[in-house]
C-alpha positions in Angstrom: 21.9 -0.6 11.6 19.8 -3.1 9.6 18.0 -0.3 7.3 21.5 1.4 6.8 22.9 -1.4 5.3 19.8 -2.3 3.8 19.9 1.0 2.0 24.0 0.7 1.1 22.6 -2.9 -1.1 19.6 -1.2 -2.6 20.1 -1.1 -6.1 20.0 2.7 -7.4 18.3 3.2 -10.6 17.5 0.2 -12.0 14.1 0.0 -11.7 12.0 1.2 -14.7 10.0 4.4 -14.5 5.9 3.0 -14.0 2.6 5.0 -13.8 0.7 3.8 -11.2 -2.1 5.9 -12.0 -5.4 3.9 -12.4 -7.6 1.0 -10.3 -5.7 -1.8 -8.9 -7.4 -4.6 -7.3 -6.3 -7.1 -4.4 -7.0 -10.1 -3.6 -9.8 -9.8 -1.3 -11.6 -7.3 -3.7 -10.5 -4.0 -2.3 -9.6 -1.3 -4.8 -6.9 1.6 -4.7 -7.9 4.6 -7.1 -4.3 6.2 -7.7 -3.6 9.2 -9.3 0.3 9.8 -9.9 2.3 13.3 -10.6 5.6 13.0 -10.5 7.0 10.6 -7.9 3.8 11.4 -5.9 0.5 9.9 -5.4 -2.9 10.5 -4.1 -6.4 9.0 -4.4 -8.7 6.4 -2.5 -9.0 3.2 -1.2 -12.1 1.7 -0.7 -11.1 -1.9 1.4 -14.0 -4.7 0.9 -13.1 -6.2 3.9 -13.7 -4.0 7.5 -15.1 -5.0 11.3 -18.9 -5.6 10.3 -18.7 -7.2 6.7 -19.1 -3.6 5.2 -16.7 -1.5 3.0 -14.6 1.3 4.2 -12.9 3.9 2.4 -9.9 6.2 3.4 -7.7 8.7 2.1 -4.3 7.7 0.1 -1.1 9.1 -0.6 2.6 8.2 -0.9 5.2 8.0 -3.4 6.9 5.9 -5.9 10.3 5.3 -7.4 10.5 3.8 -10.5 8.8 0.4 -9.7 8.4 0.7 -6.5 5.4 2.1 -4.5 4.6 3.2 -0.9 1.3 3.9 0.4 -0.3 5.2 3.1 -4.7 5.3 3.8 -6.0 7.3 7.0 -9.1 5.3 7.0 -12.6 7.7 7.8 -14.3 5.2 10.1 -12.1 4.0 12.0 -9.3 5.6 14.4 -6.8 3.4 11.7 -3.8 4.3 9.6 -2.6 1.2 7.2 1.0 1.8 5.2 2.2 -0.6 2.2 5.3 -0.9 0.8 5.4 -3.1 -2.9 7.3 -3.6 -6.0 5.7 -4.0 -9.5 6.5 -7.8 -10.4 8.2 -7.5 -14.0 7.5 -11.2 -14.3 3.8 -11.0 -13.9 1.3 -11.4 -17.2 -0.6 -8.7 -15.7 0.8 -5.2 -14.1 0.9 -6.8 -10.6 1.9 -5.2 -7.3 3.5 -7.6 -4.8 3.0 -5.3 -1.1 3.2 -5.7 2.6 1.5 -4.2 4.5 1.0 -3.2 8.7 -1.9 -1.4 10.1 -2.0 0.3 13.6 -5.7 1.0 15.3 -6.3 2.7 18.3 -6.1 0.2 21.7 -6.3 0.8 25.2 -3.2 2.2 27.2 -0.8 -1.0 27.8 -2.1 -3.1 24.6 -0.1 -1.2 22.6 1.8 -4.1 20.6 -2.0 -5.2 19.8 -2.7 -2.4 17.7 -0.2 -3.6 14.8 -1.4 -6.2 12.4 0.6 -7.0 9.3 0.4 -9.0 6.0 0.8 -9.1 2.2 -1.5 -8.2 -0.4 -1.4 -8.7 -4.6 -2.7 -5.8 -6.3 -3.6 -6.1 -10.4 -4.6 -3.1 -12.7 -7.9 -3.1 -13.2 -7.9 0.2 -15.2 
């Protein structure tokens, strides 16, 4: 019920149309290598942050709509998928992408609800 009429306010349209193709950066140093066509992307993530202190890097794709992004990485390493979901903010002096983000890993049989962590990363264009 909640996404229905989450959907029925969603503004249609009014975002403008944005190339997400390039390097973005978060906060913690991690970078996202998109390459866009269309409505649909695909590329790397390489995340500077993993179990051990060392980087990680998985496969992206997902899609945008006008300003709005959604990404998913299958992570090589690990048994790990991590989805974001972000807006470009129009506001920002820099192309910044405002995301949240949730990640399920492999647990044992009854800690399921452990395997989902979530939070909220700032990506900036860095080419």
């Amino acid at each position: 019920m909640f996404l229905e009429k989450s959907l029925a306010r969603a503004a249609r349209g009014t975002g403008a149309a944005v190339d997400f193709t390039g390097k973005w950066q978060n906060e913690l140093g991690s970078i996202a290598t998109i390459a866009q066509t269309g409505d649909v992307i695909a590329g790397q993530y390489v995340s500077a942050v993993s179990e051990g202190g060392t980087s990680t890097t998985g496969v992206l794709s997902g899609f945008v709509d006008g300003d709005l992004i959604s990404f998913v990485v299958h992570w090589d390493q690990f048994q790990a998928i991590t989805a974001w979901v972000g807006q470009l903010d129009p506001k920002a002096s820099t192309q910044t992408i405002n995301t949240l983000w949730q990640m399920t890993s492999q647990v044992p049989p009854g800690d399921e609800w452990a395997s989902i962590n979530a939070g909220a990363d700032v990506f900036v264009r860095i080419a």
